[in-house]
N, C-alpha and C positions, 0 to 999 in steps of 0.2 A: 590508768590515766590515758587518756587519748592527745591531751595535749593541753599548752601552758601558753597565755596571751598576756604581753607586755603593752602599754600604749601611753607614750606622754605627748599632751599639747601643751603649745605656749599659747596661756590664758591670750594675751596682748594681742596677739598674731591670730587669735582665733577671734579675737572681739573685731579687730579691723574686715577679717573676710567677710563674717556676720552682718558688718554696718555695708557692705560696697554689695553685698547681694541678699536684701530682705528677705526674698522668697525661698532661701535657702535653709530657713527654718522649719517649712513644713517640709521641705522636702528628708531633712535627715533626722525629724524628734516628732514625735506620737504626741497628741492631744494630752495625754498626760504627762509626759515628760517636759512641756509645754508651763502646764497647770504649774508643776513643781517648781519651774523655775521662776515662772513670772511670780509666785510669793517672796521673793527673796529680795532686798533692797537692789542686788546687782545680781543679774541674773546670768552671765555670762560664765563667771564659773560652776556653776550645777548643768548649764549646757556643756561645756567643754569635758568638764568629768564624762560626763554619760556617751559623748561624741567618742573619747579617749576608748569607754569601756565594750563599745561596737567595734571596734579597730581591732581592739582586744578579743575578741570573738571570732574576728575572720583568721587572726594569728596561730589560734586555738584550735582554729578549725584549717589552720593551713591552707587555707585561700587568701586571695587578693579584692581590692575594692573591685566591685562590679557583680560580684559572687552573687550578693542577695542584696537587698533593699534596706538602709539602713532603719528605716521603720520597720524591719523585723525581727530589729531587735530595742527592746525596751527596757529600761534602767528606770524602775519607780521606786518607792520606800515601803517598807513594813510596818507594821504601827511601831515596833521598836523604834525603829531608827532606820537597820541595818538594811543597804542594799537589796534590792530585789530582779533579777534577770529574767525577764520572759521573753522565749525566740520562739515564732512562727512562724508561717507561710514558706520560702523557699530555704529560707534559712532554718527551719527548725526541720525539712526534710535531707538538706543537707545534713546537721549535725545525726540526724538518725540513720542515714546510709552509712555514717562514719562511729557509730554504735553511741553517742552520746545519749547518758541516758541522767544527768545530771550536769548542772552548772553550779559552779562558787563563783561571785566578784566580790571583789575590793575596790574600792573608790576613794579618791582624797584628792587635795586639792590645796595649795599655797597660794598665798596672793600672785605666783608669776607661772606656777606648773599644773596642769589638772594631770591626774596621772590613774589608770587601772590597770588589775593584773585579775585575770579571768581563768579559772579549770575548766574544762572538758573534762566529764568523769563518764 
């Protein structure tokens, strides 16, 4: 194990930052992560999880924000269902200098906490 990422947001307090700066969707969620949420009646907590599960990856990766680009890392779905992580560009050369040669996440979400928990394997 190379390392273990924790990350909770408050849905409420992530919906308010979201409304005061628009452009701050594209800056931290990929065209599909985008797609996934805007199907959803309220699309704020499938943002917040995914937001939560990047946070999760820098912790993992024992870095701080600024490290890599939060579009590089991606939280899409599986046909199952379950979670899916894909990291490129500066973050996926990070995670390979630091020998990461697998990811797990976990994602969930209450009506007031989006919460994930990420391996580095």
């Amino acid at each position: 194990m190379i390392g273990v990422g924790l990350d909770l947001v408050d849905i409420q307090r992530f919906r308010e930052v979201l409304a005061r700066r628009p452009s701050l969707h594209q800056r931290l969620f990929t065209d599909g992560e985008l797609a996934l949420a805007a199907a959803r009646r309220d699309p704020v907590p499938a943002l917040a999880v995914r937001f939560a599960a990047k946070e999760a990856v820098m912790k993992a990766l024992g870095v701080g924000l600024g490290a890599f680009s939060f579009q590089e890392v991606e939280v899409l779905k599986r046909d199952s269902g379950a979670p899916e992580l894909r990291v490129t560009g500066g973050a996926a050369a990070l995670a390979e200098r630091q020998g990461v040669s697998q990811w797990h996440v976990s994602i969930s979400h209450s009506v007031a906490t989006a919460g994930a928990v990420v391996s580095a394997l």
